[in-house]
C-alpha positions as CSV (number, residue, x, y, z in Angstrom):
1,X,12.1,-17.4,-14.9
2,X,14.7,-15.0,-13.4
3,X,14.2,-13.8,-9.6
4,X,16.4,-11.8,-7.5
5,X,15.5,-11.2,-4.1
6,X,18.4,-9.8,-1.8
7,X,18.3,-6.2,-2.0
8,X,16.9,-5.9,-5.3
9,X,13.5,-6.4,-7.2
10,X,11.9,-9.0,-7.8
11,X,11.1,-9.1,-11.7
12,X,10.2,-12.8,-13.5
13,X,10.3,-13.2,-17.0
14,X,6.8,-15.1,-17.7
15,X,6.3,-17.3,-20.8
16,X,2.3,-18.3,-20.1
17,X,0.8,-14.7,-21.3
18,X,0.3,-14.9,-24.7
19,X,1.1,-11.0,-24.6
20,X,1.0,-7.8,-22.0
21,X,-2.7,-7.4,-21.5
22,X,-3.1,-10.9,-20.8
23,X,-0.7,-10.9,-18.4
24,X,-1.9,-7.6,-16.7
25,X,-5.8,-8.8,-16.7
26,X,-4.0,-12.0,-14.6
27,X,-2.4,-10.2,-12.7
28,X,-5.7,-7.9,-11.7
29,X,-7.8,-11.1,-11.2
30,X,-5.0,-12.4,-8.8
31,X,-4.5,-9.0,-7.1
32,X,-8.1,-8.7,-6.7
33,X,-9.1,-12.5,-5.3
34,X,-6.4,-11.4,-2.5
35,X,-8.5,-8.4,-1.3
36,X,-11.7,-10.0,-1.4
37,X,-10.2,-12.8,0.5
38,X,-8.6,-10.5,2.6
39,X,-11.9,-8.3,3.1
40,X,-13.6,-11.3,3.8
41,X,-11.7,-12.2,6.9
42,X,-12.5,-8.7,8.3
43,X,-14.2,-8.4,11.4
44,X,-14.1,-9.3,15.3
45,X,-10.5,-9.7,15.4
46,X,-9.6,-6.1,13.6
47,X,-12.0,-4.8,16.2
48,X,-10.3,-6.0,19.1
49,X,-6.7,-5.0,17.6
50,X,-7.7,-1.4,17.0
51,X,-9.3,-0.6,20.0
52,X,-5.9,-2.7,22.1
53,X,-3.9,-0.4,20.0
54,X,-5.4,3.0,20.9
55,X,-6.1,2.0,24.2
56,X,-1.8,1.6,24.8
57,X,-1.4,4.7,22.8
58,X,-3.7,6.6,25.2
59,X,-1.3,4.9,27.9
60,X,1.3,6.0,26.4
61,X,0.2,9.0,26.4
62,X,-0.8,9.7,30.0
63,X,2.7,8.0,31.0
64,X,4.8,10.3,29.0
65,X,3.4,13.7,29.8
66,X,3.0,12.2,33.6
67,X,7.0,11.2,33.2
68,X,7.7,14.4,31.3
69,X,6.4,16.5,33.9
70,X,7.3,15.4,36.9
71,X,11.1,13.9,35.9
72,X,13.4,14.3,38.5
73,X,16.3,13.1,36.3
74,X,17.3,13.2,32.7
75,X,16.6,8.8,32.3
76,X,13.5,9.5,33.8
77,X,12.6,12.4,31.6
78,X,13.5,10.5,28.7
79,X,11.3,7.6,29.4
80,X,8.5,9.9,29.2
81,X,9.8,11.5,25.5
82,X,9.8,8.2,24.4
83,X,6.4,7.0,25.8
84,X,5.0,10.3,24.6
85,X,6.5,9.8,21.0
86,X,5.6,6.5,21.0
87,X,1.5,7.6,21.4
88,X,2.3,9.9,18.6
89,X,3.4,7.6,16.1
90,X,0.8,5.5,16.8
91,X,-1.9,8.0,16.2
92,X,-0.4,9.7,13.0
93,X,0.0,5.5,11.5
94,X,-1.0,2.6,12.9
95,X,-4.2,4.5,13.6
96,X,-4.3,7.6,12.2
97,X,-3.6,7.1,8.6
98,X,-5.1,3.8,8.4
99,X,-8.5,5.3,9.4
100,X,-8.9,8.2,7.5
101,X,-8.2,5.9,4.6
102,X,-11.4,3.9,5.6
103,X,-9.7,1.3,7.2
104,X,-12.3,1.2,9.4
105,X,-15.2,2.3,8.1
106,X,-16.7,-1.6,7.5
107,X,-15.6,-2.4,11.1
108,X,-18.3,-2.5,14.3
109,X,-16.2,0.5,15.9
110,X,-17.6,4.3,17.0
111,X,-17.7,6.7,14.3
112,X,-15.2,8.6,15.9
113,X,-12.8,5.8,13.6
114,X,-14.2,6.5,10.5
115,X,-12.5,8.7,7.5
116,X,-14.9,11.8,7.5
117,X,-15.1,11.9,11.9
118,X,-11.5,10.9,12.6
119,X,-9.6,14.2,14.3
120,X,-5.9,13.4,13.7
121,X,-3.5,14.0,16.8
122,X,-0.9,15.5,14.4
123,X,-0.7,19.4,13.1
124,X,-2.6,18.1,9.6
125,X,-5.7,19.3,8.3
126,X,-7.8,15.5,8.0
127,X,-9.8,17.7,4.9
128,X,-6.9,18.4,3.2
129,X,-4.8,15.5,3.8
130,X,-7.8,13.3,2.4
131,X,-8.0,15.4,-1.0
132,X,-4.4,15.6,-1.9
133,X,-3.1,12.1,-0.5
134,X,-5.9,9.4,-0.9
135,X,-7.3,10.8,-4.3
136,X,-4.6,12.4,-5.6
137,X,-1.5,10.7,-4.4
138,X,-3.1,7.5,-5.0
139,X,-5.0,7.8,-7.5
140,X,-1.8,9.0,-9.6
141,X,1.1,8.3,-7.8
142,X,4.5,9.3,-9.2
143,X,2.5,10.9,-12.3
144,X,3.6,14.5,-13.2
145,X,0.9,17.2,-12.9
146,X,-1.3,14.5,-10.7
147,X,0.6,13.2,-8.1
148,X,1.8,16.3,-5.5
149,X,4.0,14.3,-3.9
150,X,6.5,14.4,-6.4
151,X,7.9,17.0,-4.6
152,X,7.8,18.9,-1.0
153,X,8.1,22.7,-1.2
154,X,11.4,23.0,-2.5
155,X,12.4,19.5,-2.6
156,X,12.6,17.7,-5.8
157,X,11.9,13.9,-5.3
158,X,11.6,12.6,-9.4
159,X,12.8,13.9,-13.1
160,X,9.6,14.7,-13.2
161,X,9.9,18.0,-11.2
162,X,11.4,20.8,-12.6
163,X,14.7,21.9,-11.4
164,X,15.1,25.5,-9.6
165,X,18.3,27.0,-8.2
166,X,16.9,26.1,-4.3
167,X,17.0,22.2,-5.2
168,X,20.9,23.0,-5.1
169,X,20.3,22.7,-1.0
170,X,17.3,20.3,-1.3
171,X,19.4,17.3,0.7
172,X,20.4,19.5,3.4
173,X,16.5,21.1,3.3
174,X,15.1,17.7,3.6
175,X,17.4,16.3,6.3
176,X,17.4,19.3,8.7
177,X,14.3,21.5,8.3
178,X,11.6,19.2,6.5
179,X,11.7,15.9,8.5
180,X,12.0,17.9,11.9
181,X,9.4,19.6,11.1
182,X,6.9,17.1,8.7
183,X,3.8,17.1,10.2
184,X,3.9,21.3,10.4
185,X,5.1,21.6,6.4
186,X,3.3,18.4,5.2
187,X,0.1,20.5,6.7
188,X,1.2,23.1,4.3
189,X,1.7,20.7,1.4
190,X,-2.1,19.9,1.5
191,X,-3.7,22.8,2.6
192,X,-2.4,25.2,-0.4
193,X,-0.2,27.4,1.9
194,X,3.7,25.7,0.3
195,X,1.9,27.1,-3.2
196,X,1.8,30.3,-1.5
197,X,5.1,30.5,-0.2
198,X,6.9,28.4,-1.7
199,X,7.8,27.6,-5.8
200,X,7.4,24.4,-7.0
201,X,8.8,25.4,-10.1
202,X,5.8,24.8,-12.1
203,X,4.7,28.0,-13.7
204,X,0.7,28.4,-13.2
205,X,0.5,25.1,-11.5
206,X,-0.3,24.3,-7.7
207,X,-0.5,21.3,-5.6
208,X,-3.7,22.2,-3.5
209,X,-4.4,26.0,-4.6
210,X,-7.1,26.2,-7.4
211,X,-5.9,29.8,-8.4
212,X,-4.2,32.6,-6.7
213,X,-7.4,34.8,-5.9
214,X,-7.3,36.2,-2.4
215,X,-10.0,33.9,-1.3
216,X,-8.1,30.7,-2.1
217,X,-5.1,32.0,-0.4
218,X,-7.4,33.0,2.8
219,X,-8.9,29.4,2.9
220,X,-5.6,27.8,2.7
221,X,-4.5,30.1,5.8
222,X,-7.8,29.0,7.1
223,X,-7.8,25.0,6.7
224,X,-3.7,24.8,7.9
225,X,-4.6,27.5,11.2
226,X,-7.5,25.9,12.5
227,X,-5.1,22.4,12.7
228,X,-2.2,24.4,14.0
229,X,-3.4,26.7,16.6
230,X,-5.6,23.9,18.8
231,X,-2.9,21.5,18.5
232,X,0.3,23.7,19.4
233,X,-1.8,25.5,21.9
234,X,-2.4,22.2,23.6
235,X,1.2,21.0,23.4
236,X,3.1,23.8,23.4
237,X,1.3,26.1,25.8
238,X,-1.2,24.2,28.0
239,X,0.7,21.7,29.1
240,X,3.8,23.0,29.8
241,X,2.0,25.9,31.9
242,X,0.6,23.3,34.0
243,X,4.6,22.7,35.0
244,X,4.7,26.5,36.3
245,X,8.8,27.2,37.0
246,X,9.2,24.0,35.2
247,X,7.1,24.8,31.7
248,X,11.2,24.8,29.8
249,X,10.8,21.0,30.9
250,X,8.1,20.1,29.3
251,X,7.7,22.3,26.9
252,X,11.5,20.7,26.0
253,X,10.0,17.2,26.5
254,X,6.6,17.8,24.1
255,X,9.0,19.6,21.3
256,X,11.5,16.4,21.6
257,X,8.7,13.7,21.2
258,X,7.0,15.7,18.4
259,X,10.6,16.0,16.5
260,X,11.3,11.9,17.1
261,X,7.7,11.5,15.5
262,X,8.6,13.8,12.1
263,X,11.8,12.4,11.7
264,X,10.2,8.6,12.1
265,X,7.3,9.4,9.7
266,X,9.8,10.8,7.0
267,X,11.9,8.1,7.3
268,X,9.3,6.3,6.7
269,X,7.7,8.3,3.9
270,X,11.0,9.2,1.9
271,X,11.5,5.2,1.2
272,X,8.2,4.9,-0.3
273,X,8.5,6.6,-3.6
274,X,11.7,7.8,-4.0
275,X,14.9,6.2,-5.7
276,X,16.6,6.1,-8.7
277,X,14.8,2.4,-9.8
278,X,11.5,3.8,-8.5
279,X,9.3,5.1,-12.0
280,X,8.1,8.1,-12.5
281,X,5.6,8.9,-15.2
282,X,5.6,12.1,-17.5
283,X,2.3,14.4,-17.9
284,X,-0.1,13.0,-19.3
285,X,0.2,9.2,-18.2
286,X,-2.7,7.1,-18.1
287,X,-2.8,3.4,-16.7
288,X,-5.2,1.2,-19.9
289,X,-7.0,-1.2,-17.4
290,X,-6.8,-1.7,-13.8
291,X,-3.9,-4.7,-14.0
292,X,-1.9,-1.8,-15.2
293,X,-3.1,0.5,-12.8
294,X,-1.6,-2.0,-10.6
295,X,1.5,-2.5,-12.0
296,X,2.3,1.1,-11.9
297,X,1.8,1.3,-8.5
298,X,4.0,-1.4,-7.7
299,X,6.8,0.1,-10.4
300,X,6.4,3.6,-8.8
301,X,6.8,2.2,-4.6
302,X,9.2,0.6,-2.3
303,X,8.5,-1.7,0.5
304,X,11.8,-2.3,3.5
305,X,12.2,-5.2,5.7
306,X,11.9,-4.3,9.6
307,X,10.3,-6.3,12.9
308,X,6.9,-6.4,13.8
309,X,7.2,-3.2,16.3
310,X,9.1,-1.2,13.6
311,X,6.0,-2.2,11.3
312,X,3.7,-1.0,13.7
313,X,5.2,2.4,14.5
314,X,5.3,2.8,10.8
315,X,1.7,2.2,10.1
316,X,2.6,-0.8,7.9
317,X,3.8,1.6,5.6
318,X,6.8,-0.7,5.0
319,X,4.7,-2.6,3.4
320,X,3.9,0.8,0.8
321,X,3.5,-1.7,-2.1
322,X,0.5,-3.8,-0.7
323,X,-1.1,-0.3,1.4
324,X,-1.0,1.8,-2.4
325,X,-2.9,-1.8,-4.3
326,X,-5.4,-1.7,-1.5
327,X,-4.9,1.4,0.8
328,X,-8.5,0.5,2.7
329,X,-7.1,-2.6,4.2
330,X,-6.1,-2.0,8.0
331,X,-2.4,-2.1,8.9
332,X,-2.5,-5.8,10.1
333,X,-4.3,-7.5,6.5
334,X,-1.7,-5.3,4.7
335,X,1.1,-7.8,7.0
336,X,-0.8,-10.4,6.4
337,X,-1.6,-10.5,2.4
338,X,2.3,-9.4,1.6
339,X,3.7,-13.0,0.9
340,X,0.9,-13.5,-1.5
341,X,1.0,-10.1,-3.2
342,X,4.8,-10.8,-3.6
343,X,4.4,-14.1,-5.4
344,X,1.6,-12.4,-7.7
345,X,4.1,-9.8,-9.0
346,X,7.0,-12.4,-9.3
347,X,4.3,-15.1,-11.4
348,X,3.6,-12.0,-13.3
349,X,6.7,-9.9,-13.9
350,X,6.3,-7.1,-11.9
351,X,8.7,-5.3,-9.9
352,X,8.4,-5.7,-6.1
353,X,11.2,-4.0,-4.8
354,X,12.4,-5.0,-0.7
355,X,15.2,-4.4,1.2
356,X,16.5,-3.3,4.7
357,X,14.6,-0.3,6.0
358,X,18.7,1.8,6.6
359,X,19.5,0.3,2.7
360,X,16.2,1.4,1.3
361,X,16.8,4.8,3.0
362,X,20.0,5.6,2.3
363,X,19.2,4.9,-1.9
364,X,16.4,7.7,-1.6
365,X,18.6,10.0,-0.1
366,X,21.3,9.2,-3.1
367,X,18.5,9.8,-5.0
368,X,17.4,13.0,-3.8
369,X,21.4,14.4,-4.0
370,X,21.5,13.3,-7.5
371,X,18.0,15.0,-8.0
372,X,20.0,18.5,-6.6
373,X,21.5,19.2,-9.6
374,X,19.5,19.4,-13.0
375,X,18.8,16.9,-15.2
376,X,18.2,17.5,-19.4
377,X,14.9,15.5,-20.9
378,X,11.8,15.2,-18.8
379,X,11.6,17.9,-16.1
380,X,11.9,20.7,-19.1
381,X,9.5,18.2,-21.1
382,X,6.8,19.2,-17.8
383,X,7.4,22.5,-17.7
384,X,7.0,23.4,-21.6
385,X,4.0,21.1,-21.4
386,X,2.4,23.0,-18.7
387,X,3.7,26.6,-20.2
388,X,1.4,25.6,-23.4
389,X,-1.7,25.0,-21.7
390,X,-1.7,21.2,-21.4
């Protein structure tokens, strides 16, 4: 049995199996044991961490936009960016994401934590965030046709995506106008407006649109404005008109905290999926049996390596391989199972791929460079697939 473990996957060569199924319907059984066991030990103590957590988020909150606001230097006003960016990390992951997953829906918490009540403190339509990212991202992740997070607007992230003469500028796209901005365009990923503005290069195919008639196009204005114009409002107007002469101050402060959240979350988001060892899957693809289900998820996902308050302000999305095999764990059981999910896919010979969080990072943007310029096979594959009807 081969394992490498420094940078690189871990992928054992298993003699026990008398062939693939068998070791995939292992591998399930083993997989699945760990999240009953892990459900099992739900309860009291999730409780208490969820309600600690928002509770210093909301204290995060009030001391950042106190801080912002009343700053009579730059380290002061600084303090209060970061405490303010800090609460809005917290809500869009550790929190936010983790609950409108269902996290929490089992737990003796208000309703207000549960997937159909939670109201996001980030520019995202909940509605549309739930259809296109827990069933569809999912439920087919990295697979062409299924998954719409093989790409962002005009930025290619796998073969799989056709190449169009804007991907020429994707890196440059990505690194100064996407992640600055994630939460606003990641709004318009879900809600249907980036299939209204923006090609995908997928000719009669949209991420969230179910056709072009006028009333689709109206309810995807609908679903992305009725985020947008509360939550700007709030932090772009109200608040900074409370600071009278001062409003350039916070209005400054509340754009800077907001900007350090995007570029966090995409950081965090990019590593996940994206990299030239990650898999990708052509149209078409089907797992045969839930063992394989699981494998392709592990294939087609990264996890990185940071410390615990790095985890935390990432939603335990470093830990992307365990969230996408059980994405209704909370943050703190997806911690807590990933030494045993790890030696499951090395007894088993799947690929669980680790490394640093800046290493992991700096191989998706490689990836997404390479993926600038086009590349033969697949990508043309999709679109003369989806020209034909299929």
């Amino acid at each position: 049995m081969s394992m490498e473990t420094q940078g690189h996957s871990i992928v054992s060569t298993p003699t026990a199996w008398k062939d693939d199924e068998q070791r995939l319907e292992s591998f399930a059984a083993t997989l699945d044991d760990i999240r009953v066991r892990a459900e099992g030990r739900m309860g009291e103590e999730d409780v208490k961490y969820i309600r600690r957590m928002d509770r210093f988020s909301r204290a995060m909150e009030i001391v950042g936009r106190v801080l912002i606001h009343i700053s009579p230097d730059p380290f002061t006003f600084l303090a209060g960016v970061s405490a303010l960016a800090i609460h809005k990390q917290l809500q869009a992951a550790e929190i936010g994401h983790a609950a409108l997953h269902g996290a929490f829906d089992t737990l003796d918490l208000p309703t207000k934590y549960r997937a159909e009540n939670f109201s996001w403190d980030i520019p995202i339509d909940e509605e549309s965030w739930r259809k296109g990212h827990n069933i569809r991202h999912h439920g087919f992740t990295n697979v062409a046709g299924r998954d719409p997070d093989i790409h962002f607007g005009p930025v290619r992230l796998t073969e799989q995506t056709p190449h169009r003469t804007h991907n020429n500028r994707q890196l440059s796209f990505m690194m100064f106008a996407l992640a600055p901005n994630f939460g606003l365009l990641m709004s318009m990923h879900f809600t249907g407006l980036s299939d209204v503005y923006l090609d995908n290069g997928l000719p009669q195919k949209h991420d969230a649109l179910p056709d072009r008639s006028w009333k689709s196009i109206a309810h995807a204005h609908w679903l992305t404005l009725r985020k947008w114009i509360p939550y700007y409002a709030k932090n772009y107007v109200f608040f900074p008109m409370l600071a009278g002469p001062m409003f350039w101050k916070v209005l400054l402060g509340n754009w800077m905290a907001e900007t350090a959240r995007d570029v966090y979350s995409a950081a965090t988001i990019y590593c996940g999926h994206v990299g030239q060892d990650v898999a990708s899957y052509p149209l078409g693809t089907k797992a045969k049996g839930r063992g394989a289900w699981y494998a392709m998820q592990c294939d087609a996902t990264n996890n990185f390596d940071v410390s615990r308050p790095l985890s935390i302000l990432c939603g335990a999305l470093d830990r992307q391989i365990e969230h996408h095999l059980f994405p209704k764990l909370p943050p703190e059981r997806l911690r807590e199972i990933a030494p045993e999910v790890r030696a499951a896919c090395e007894a088993h010979g799947v690929a669980y791929r680790t490394d640093t969080w800046g290493r992991t990072l700096a191989k998706a943007m490689r990836f997404v460079r390479k993926l600038s310029a086009p590349s033969a096979g697949a990508s043309e594959q999709l679109r003369d697939l989806i020209d034909a009807g299929a």
